[in-house]
Each structure stands twice: as C-alpha cells, then as structure tokens.
MIKE-54638 format. One record per atom (N, C-alpha, C): residue in one letter; x, y, z. Coordinates in steps of 0.02 Angstrom, whole numbers, plus 50000, padded with zeros to 5 digits. Layout:
<recs>
AXYZ
...
</recs>
This chain:
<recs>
X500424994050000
X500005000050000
X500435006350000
X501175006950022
X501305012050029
X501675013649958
X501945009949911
X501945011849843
X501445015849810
X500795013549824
X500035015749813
X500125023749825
X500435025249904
X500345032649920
X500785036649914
X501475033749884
X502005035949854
X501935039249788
X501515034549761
X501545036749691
X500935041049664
X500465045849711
X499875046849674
X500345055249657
X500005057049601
X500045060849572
X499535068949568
X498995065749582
X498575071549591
X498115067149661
X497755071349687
X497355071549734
X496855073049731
X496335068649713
X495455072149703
X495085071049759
X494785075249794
X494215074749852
X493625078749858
X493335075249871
X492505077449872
X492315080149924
X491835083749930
X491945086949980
X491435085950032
X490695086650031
X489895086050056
X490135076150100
X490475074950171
X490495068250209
X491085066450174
X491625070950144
X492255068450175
X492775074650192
X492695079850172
X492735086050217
X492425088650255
X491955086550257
X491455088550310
X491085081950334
X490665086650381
X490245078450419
X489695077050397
X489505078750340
X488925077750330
X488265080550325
X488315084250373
X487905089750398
X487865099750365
X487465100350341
X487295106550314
X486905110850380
X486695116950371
X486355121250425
X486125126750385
X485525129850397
X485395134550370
X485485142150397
X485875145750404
X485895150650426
X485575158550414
X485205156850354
X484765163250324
X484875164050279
X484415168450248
X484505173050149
X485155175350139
X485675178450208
X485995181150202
X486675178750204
X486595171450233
X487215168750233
X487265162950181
X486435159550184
X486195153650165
X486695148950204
X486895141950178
X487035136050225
X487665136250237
X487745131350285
X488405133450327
X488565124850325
X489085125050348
X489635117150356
X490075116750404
X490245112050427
X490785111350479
X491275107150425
X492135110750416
X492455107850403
X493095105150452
X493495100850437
X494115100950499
X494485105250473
X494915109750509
X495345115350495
X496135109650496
X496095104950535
X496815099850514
X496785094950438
X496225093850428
X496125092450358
X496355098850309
X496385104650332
X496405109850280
X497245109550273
X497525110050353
X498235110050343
X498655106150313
X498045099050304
X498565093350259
X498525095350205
X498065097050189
X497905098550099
X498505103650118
X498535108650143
X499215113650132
X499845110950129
X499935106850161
X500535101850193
X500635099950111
X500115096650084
X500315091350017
X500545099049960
X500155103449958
X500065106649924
X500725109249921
X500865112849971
X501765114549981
X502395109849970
X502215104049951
X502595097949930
X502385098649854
X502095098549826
X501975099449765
X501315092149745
X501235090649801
X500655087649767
X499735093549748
X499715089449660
X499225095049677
X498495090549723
X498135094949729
X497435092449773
X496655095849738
X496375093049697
X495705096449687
X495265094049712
X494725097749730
X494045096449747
X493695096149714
X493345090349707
X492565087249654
X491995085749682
X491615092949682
X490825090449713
X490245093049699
X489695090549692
X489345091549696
X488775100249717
X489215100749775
X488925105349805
X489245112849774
X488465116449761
X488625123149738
X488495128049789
X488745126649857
X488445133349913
X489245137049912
X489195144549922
X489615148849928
X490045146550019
X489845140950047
X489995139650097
X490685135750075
X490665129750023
X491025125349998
X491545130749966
X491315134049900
X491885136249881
X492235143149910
X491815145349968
X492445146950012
X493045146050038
X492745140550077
X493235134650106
X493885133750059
X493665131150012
X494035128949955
X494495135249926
X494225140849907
X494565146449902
X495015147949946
X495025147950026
X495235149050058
X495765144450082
X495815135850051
X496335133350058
X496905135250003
X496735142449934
X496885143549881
X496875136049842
X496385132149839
X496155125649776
X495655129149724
X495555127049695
X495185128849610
X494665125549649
X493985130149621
X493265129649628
X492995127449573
X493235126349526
X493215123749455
X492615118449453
X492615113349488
X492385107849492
X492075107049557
X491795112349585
X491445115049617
X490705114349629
X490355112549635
X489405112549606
X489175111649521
X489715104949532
X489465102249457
X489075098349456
X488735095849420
X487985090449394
X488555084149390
X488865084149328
X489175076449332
X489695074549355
X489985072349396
X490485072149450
X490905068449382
X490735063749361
X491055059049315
X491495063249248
X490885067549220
X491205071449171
X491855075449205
X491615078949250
X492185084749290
X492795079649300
X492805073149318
X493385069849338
X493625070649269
X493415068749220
X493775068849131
X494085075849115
X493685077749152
X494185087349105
X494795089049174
X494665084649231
X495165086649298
X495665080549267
X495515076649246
X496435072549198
X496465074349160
X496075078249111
X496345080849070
X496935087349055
X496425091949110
X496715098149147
X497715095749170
X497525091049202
X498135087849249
X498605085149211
X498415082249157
X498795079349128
X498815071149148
X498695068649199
X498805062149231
X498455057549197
X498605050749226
X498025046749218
X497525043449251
X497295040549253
X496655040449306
X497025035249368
X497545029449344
X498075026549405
X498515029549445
X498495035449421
X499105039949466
X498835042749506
X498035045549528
X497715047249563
X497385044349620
X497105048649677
X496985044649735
X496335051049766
X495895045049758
X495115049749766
X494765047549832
X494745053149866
X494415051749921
X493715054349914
X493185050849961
X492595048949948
X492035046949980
X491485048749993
X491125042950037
X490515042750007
X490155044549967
X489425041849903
X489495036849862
X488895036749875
X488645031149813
X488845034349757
X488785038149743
X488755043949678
X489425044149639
X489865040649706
X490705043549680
X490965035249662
X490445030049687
X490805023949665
X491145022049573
X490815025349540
X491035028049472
X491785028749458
X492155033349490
X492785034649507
X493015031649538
X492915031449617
X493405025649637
X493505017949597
X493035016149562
X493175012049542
X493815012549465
X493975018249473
X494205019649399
X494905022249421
X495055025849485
X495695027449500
X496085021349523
X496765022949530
X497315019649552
X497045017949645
X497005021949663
X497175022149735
X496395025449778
X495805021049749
X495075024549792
X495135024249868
X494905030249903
X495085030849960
X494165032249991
X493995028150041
X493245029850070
X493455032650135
X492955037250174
X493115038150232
X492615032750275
X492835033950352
X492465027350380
X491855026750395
X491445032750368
X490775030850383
X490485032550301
X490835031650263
X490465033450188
X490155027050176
X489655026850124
X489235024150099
X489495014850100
X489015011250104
X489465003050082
X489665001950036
X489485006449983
X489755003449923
X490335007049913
X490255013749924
X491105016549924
X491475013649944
X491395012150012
X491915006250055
X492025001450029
X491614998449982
X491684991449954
X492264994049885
X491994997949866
X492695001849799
X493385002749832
X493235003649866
X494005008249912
X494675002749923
X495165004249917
X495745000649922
X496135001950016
X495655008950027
X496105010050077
X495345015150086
X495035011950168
X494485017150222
X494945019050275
X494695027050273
X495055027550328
X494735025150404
X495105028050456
X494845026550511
X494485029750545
X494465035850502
X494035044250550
X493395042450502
X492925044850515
X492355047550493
X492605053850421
X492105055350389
X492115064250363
X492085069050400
X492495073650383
X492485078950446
X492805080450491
X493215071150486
X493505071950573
X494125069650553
X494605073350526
X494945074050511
X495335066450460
X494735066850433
X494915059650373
X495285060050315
X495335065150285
X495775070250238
X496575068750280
X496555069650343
X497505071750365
X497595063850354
X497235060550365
X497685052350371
X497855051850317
X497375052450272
X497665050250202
X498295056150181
X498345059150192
X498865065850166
X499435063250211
X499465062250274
X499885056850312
X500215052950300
X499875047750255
X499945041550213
X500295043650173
X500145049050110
X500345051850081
X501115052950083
X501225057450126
X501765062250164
X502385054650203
X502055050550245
X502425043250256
X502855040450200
X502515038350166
X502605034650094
X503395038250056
X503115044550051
X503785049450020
X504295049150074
X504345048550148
X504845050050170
X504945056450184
X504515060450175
X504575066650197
X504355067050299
X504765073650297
X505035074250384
X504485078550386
</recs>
C-alpha cells in the first residue's frame, strides 16, 4: 500500500461527508448554508500542496459555503457545484495531465463509486456509503469531517519520506 501513496500524482476529494460531516445548516438569505469543516484536514491539503502535490476538489455542492472553504485553502473551485461528477473527473485529467492510476480519490457516496472504481488508489472515509467502502482500496479510520483528509495526506507524506 505504501507504493500506492508514494506514487499518486494528483489528489481528488469530494467534499459534502468527506470534508465535512455531513451535515449542512441553514443560517439565512443572508448567509444561506453553513458546514463544519476540519481546519487539520485543511492544513494537510496545505502540507501536500507545499510539497507539490496538487489536490482538487470534486463536488457536487454549489453553496458559497464550499467554495469558500476551498478558496480559502487557495484550491480551484472549478469543479465546484457540478451536475456530473464523472464528466468533471475527465476534464480534471485532462486539465492535469495524469492518468486516472496515478490518482487517489477520496470519497464517501454512492454517487462517487464511478471513480473510485476507475482510480489507482480509491480512498472511502469510515463512515461513507457501503459501496464506496466496498470500491475503496484504503477506508480510513476517521469518519468525514474528522479529520479523514489528514490520514490520508499522512499516508501520503509517510510513503515519500518526507520529515
């Protein structure tokens, strides 16, 4: 497995239960919905990011809550509150240049079993869907939210030998 986390090349993660917990809130017209993300999940994505791995986000969700977040880790909103998660993965290898084995997609929907089944290295978190889990080469041990993003970036970061 740790060849697996040595070698990924790009980093795709979803965001709606595996950056977050799952949970949306409505906070008004003025804010509209709100999310709880882990702020140590954010630092891994920084961690990888400052190593030169890149990291995009692929989801579903179009609230100004998400691509805040996301803005604010400076990641591309690109693929942001798209309709076909599937298509967006085709123009994000394309974009990348990679191929769909060099990548390592974290995940927890039904919706995303599509992909994991298509990357090198599918990653579920531990309370995502059964069938994600059943795609996945590697669940983590946290939930979404709770800081399920740093293990794998961990893994990641292990693998290379980096201090």
């Amino acid at each position: 497995m740790d060849a697996r986390f040595r070698d990924v090349s790009l980093l795709v993660v979803d965001i709606d239960g595996t950056l977050t917990d799952a949970t949306i809130s409505w906070v008004g017209p003025s804010v509209g919905w709100t999310q709880r993300f882990s702020v140590r999940d954010g630092e891994a994505i920084r961690r990888l990011v400052g190593k030169g791995v890149a990291v995009v986000p692929l989801s579903r969700n179009p609230t100004l809550c998400a691509k805040t977040r996301m803005e604010g880790l400076d990641l591309t909103t690109e693929w942001v509150g798209v309709s076909d998660k599937v298509a967006a993965f085709e123009q994000i290898l394309a974009r990348h240049a990679v191929a769909a084995e060099s990548v390592c997609y974290v995940a927890d929907g039904r919706e995303d079993v599509p992909i994991l089944q298509r990357v090198g290295l599918p990653c579920a978190v531990a309370d995502a869907h059964p069938s994600a889990k059943a795609a996945a080469k590697y669940v983590t041990t946290k939930n979404g939210g709770d800081h399920a993003l740093e293990e794998i970036a961990d893994l990641i970061w292990e693998a290379r030998g980096w201090r």
